[in-house]
Structure formats: C-alpha cells, structure tokens
C-alpha positions, 0 to 999 in steps of 0.5 A: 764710322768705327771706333777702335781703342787708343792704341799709343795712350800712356797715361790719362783715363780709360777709354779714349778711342780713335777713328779714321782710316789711320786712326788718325782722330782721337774720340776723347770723353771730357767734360765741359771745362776741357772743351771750352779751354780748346775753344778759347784757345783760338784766341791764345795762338802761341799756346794754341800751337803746342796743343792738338788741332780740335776738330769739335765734338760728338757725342757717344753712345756710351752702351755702344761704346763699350763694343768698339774693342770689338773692332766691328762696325755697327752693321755687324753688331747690328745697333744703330751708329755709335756717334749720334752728333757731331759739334752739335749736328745730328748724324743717327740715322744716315751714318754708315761705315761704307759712306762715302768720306769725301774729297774736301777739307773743312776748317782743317779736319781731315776727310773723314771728320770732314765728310761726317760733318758736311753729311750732319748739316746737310740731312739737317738742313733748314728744317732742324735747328742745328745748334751746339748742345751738351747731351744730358743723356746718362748712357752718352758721353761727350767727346772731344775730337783731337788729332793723333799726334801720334800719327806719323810715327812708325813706332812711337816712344811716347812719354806722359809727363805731368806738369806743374805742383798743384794738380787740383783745380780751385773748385776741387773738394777739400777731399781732393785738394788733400789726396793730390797734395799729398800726391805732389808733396811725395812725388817728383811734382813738389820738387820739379814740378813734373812726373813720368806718368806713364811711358813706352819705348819701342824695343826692336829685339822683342818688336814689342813696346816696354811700357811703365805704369804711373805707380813707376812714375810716382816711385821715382824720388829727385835721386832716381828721376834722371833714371826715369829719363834715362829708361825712356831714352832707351830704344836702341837708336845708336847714341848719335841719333839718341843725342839727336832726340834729347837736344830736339826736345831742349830746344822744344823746351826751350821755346815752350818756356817762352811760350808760356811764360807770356801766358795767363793761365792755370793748367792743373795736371796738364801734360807735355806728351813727348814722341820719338821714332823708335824704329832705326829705318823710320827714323832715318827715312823722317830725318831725309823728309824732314830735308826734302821738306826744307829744300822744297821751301828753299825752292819756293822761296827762291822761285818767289823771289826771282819772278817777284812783282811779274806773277798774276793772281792764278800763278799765285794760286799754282803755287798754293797747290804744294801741301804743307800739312802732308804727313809724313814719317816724324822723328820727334814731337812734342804736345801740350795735352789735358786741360781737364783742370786748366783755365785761362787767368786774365791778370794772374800771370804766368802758371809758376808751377808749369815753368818749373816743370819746363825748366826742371825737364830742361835741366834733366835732359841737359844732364842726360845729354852732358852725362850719357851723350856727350858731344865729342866733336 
C-alpha cells in the first residue's frame, strides 16, 4: 500500500498523507485525545455527521514515512511495509502494494482499507491476541484513518477556517494559553470567533491553484475579512454559479448551527473545512448528478408506494442493490475537522466561542451574497 503526500491540505500540521487507488483515505498523525473524540463520536450522531467517516487507525513507521514523497512503493525502496497495524491488528509481514484489495466493504470503509484489515485479522487469527493499543515505539506514529472529503472533486477550492475564541485547551501551559490568547485577541478569532487559516482557489487561466498562507489569514482585521471571503470566492465560475456556492454554505451554516447548538462540547482550534467545484465543466456535470440522484429517489420512492404491502422479503433485498454512497462529481462540501483539542462536556452547554464563529460566517457570506451577488430576479 503506498503512502503519498496530502495534496488539497490548506491548513493543519506537515505531514498528513493519503492512501488508496484515488487517495481517497487520508493517514493523519494524531494524538490520543483526537482519536477518542472520533470514537466517542459514534454516540453524538448529529455532530458525527459533519465530521469525515473514521476508518480506525494504524500505526506508521515514522523513517519510512519520510520516504512516501518518494511516490515508490516499499519493494522499490526495498524496506519492509510502511503501516505495521491497522486498529490494533498486525499487518508487517504479509502487506504488499501488488495485494489483492478485495471485493467487500467493511463497517463503511472502502475496499482498500477494507482488505487491509480482513487480511490484519485474518494472518492474526487465534494465535495473536489482536487487541487496539498505542505504539510507544519513538520512531512510529499513530495515525488516524479518515475520509478525504476532498474526493470527488475535480478541482477543489478548499478553504481551512478556524472556529471558535479560545484555541487552547484547559490542560495547555500556561505558556501556551499566553501565545494562542495573544493569537485570538489580535486576529479575526476574538472578534468573530473565526479565522481564514488557509485556502486555495483554482484559476482555470493559469490551470494552477492560488493558495494563501496562515500569515494571510491572521493579517486579515474585522475591516478586511469580508475581503478574505471574497478572494476564496474567486475562481472564475460566472456569478450565477458563484451565487449557488455562497447560498449552499448559508444553508450548511445554518443547519450546522442547530447542530451545535444542542451539543455539550468544547472544541478548540476545530475547523469547518470548506469545498467548492472550481472547474466550470465539473461543476455543471455535479449539479446534473446531483439531479439524476434526487429523481432516482423520487422513483424509488414511488415504485414503493405503488406496490406497498405486496413485495416479499427478496424484492426488498433488489431494491437495497442501488448504491447511495457512489461518488460522484460534488459541487459543494462542508466538514467539521481537527479535535486535536476537542472534548465532549456533559453539563457544560454548548461551545459559545464555536456558535459565534457560525454565526459570524453566516453573516459574512450573507454580506457577499447581498453586496457581490445580489439576486436580480
């Protein structure tokens, strides 16, 4: 299995990798606290469904790690397989680029992942105890497996933005606590409890992304922010289209306020990961999937409704054969990402600093839309 460097990452820390035929899994190194928020989030659903589906996890081989800008796979560099576990199961040893990837689907994980962990338990079998644990090993790292979210887009416009006011968690140092409170208080974080950490937009002239540093996003002052908006809803769509984008992610907003409104956490220096088609022809094709998709349901649903009460058991089956989860060309995402600092608060209410962020974004965008794009129907 090769590893390949993150290609869309905007912001975050180095060396965040991908793996699969599309690069379609990202290989995050992470700490414990990341990792339990991911698997406690199974019983928070309606925050879980803003997050990237989570695969598991595996350990890395940090020396080999360092070879995967490389783009060789670990027979041509001769060294042994990069990932040694896989949630805990032992995979050095039998792992190879050339293995076959499988035909099922486990627990949602696409095939490739899939295979790597049907091939871990099954070279384990009795004999090993085949149990989750946390390398101590200095030269590896442990890794979060997570969906690209990128993936399905042609080209992406991708834009990192940072929520909330306190972006230290309460065990940081005092140290810590001073440097990101003095982060806070001169950015757009204290104010609007959000900042443009980093971003790329695709310009179809140059076929070549324009990307912005987190030195730009951390320039920006509550005068020229809207400005920041503005240069990330800057590929060259046509105004309609542009006007599409922005009122998706009001409405993406606006639903993920009344998520979190309702949940007891802290999240500190989380980010809504925000995508966009930035290529005309993709765009455009998204859109006609994205209708083909709803009338195929209006279909279904009808075809249901017409022969209710007369199907047997293996009609029901047939119908369960048409895949939902294909991916196809998006036009417009939105993810909560990084819980490096983020727990679960029983008791404590919602995170005040997070809905000022969502609701300072709505307003910005809504700016845009009535400033820049205003409906003349």
């Amino acid at each position: 299995m090769k590893l390949n460097p993150l290609q869309n990452q905007v912001g975050g820390h180095d060396g965040v990798l991908s793996m699969g035929e599309e690069n379609e899994i990202i290989v995050k190194p992470s700490l414990p606290q990341e990792h339990h928020f991911y698997e406690e989030a199974v019983l928070h659903p309606e925050l879980q469904s803003w997050m990237p589906a989570y695969y598991g996890s595996l350990t890395l081989t940090r020396s080999l790690q360092e070879h995967s800008s490389t783009g060789l796979s670990e027979e041509a560099l001769g060294a042994a397989p990069t990932i040694t576990a896989l949630n805990g199961y032992p995979v050095t040893g039998f792992m190879s680029a050339d293995q076959d990837q499988g035909e099922e689907h486990q627990q949602g994980l696409p095939s490739s992942a899939a295979a790597l962990l049907q091939q871990a338990y099954d070279h384990g079998g009795e004999e090993v105890q085949l149990q989750a644990s946390k390398s101590t090993d200095p030269d590896e790292d442990e890794c979060l497996c997570l969906e690209n979210v990128s993936h399905g887009f042609k080209k992406a416009c991708i834009l990192d933005l940072k929520l909330g006011i306190q972006l230290y968690d309460d065990n940081a140092s005092d140290a810590k606590k001073a440097r990101l409170g003095a982060v806070s208080d001169n950015t757009t974080s204290g104010n609007f409890g959000i900042r443009l950490t980093g971003f790329q937009v695709y310009d179809s002239a140059k076929d070549d992304f324009t990307k912005y540093s987190k030195d730009y996003g951390k320039s920006l002052t509550e005068n020229t922010i809207l400005d920041g908006f503005r240069a990330f809803f800057s590929a060259q769509l046509g105004p309609e289209r542009m006007r599409l984008v922005i009122e998706r992610f009001v409405n993406d907003l606006a639903d993920f306020l009344s998520t979190i409104q309702t949940q007891e956490v802290r999240m500190r220096s989380s980010s809504l990961l925000m995508m966009y088609e930035g290529d005309v022809e993709a765009f455009d094709e998204g859109l006609v999937m994205e209708q083909e998709k709803i009338n195929a349901a209006v279909t279904r649903a009808k075809a249901h409704l017409e022969k209710d009460g007369e199907k047997t058991d293996d009609e029901d089956d047939d119908d369960d054969d048409y895949d939902d989860d294909e991916v196809s060309q998006k036009v417009t995402d939105m993810r909560l990402i990084d819980f490096a600092h983020s727990t679960f608060t029983p008791g404590m209410g919602p995170d005040e600093g997070v809905v000022l962020g969502v609701k300072s974004a709505m307003m910005f965008f809504d700016r845009l839309l009535q400033e820049d794009y205003p409906d003349e129907a």
